[in-house]
N, C-alpha and C positions, 0 to 999 in steps of 0.2 A: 082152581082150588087154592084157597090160602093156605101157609106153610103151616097153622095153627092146625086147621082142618084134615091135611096131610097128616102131619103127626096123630092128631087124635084118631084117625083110619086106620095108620099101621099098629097102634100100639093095643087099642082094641080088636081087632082083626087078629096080632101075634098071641096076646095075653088073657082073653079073655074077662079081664079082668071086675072086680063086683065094687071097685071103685078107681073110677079116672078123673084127674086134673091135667088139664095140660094152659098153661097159663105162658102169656103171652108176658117177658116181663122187660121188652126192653126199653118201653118208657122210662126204667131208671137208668139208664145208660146214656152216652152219649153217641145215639144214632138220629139219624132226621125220623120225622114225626111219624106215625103208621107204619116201623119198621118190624120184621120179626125175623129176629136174629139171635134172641135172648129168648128163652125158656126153660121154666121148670115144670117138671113133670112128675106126679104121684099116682103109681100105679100099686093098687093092691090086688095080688092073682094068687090063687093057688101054686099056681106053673111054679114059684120061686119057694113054694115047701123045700125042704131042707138042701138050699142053695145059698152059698156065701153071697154075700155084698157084690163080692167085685164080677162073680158070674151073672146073676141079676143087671149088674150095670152093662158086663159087654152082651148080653140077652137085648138089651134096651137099644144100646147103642148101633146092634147089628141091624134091626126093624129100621133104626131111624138114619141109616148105613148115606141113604143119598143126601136127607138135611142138611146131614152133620158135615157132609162133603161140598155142599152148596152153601144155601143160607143162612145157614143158623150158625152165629159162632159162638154162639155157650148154651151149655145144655147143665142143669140142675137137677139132678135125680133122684126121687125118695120114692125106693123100692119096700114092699111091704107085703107079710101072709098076712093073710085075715084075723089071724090070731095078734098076730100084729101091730097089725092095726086097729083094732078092738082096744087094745093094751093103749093106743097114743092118740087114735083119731085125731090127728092134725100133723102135718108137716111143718118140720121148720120154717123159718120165714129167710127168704133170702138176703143174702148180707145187701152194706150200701153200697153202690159203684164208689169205686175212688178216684175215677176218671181214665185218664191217661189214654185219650181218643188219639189213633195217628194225626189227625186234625190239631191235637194242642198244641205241635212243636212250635 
């Protein structure tokens, strides 16, 4: 199973959630080609009704507890209630890399 596909299971599976992205983004990065190491994730669930940002994120963070420990070394989170998201329908867009691959030295 791809790490993309991993994520999209636990986080579906945890949140139930009535809208998922999980986007693979580290073709902006500097990793070799077909890596996934870099993602952002837009989960909209009820579960996160009157829960802060940062419990949302370690909610997030805990589901995806092995990724985060493994392959994946950035994770980009926009957590959202449905009212919420109603309110914005669309996530930020992720910043640009600015490099600085252990490989540049």
């Amino acid at each position: 199973m791809s790490v993309q596909s991993a994520i999209q299971t636990k986080l579906q599976s945890r949140f139930q959630p009535r809208h998922l992205e999980v986007i693979n983004e580290s073709f902006m990065h500097s990793v070799p080609p077909g890596s996934e190491t870099h993602f952002k994730v837009v989960v909209v669930s009820e579960v996160f009704d009157g829960k802060r940002s940062v419990a949302r994120h370690q909610a997030v963070y805990q589901a995806l507890a092995d990724e985060v420990a493994g392959p994946v070394h950035a994770l980009a989170i926009h957590t959202y209630t449905g009212a919420e998201w109603d309110a914005v329908a669309v996530a930020p867009d992720s910043p640009q890399c600015r490099g600085g691959s252990k490989h540049d030295h």
